[in-house]
N, C-alpha and C positions, 0 to 999 in steps of 0.2 A: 687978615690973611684968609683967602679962599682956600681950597684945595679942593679938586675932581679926584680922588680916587677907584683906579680901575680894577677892577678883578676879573680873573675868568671866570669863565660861566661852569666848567669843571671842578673850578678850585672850589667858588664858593659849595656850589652842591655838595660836594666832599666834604668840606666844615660844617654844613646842616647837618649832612647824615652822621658825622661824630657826634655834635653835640645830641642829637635823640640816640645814640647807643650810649652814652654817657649818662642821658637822663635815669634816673634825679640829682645825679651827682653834674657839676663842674666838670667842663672839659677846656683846657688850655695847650695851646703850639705856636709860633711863634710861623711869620708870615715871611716869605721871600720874591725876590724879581729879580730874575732871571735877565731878563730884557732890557733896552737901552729905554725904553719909553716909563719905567716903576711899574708895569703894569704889575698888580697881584697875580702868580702864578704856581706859587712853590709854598709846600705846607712843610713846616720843620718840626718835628714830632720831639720834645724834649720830656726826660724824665721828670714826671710831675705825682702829687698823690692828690687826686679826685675825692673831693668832700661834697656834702650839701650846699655849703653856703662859700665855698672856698677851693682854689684850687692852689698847691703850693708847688710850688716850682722850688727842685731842687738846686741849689744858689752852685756856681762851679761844674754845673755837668751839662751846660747846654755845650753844644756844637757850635767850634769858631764856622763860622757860614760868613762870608761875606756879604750873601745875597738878602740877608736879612733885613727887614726893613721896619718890624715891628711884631703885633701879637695877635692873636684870638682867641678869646672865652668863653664861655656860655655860662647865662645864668638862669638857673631851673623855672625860674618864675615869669610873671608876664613883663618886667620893667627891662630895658636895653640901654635904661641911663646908669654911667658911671658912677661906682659907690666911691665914697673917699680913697681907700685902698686902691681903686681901678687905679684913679687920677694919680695916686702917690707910687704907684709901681709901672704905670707908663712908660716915663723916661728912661725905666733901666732897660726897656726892650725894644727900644727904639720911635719910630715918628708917627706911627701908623696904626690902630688899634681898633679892629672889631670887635663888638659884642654882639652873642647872637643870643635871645630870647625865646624863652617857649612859643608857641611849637616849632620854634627852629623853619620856618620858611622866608624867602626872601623878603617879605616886607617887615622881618624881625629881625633885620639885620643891620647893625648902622656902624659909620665908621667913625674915630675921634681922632685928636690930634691927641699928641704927647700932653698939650697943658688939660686936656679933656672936651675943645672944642669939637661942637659934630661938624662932621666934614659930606661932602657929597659923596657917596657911594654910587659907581656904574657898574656892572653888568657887562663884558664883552666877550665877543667868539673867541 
């Protein structure tokens, strides 16, 4: 299975500049599309507590969103590949899964599928 994954070019930017105000700790929110095409467009800010090595999502307090399509992370270091835990908590947030990596700019951003597949990430207006 291929997948192009689209995001805006607003959206992502906003997910960098979390994850560096977040730095050192973990920044986690859950992704939405808005649109008939799945573009990434919509950031869902759910109650989480920010660790160094961890971000915990409070289980029961995310928002029903329908628009949800999946998650975003950051992990404080320089690695953007999925730890076990990434790949095992995946599926409960749906199909779509960015990690964003120190220093948090576009080319430290990659996107996965639910099983932990990397997927193409694009970029659009």
């Amino acid at each position: 299975m291929y997948w192009l994954i689209e995001i805006k070019k607003g959206t992502i930017e906003g997910l960098l500049e979390a994850a560096k105000n977040t730095y050192p700790k973990e920044f986690f929110a859950l992704l939405g599309s808005t649109g008939k095409n799945n573009t990434i467009d919509e950031v869902i800010i759910v109650p989480a507590v920010y660790g160094t090595q961890h971000a915990l999502v409070k289980g029961g307090y995310y928002p029903l969103d329908f628009n949800a399509v999946g998650s975003v992370h950051s992990h404080p270091g320089s690695s953007n590949k999925p730890s076990k835990a990434d790949i095992h908590s995946f599926p409960s947030f749906g199909r779509i899964h960015l990690i964003l990596s120190f220093p948090y700019n576009l080319e430290n951003a990659k996107a996965f599928s639910a099983e932990g597949k990397e997927l193409e990430l694009e970029v659009v207006e």
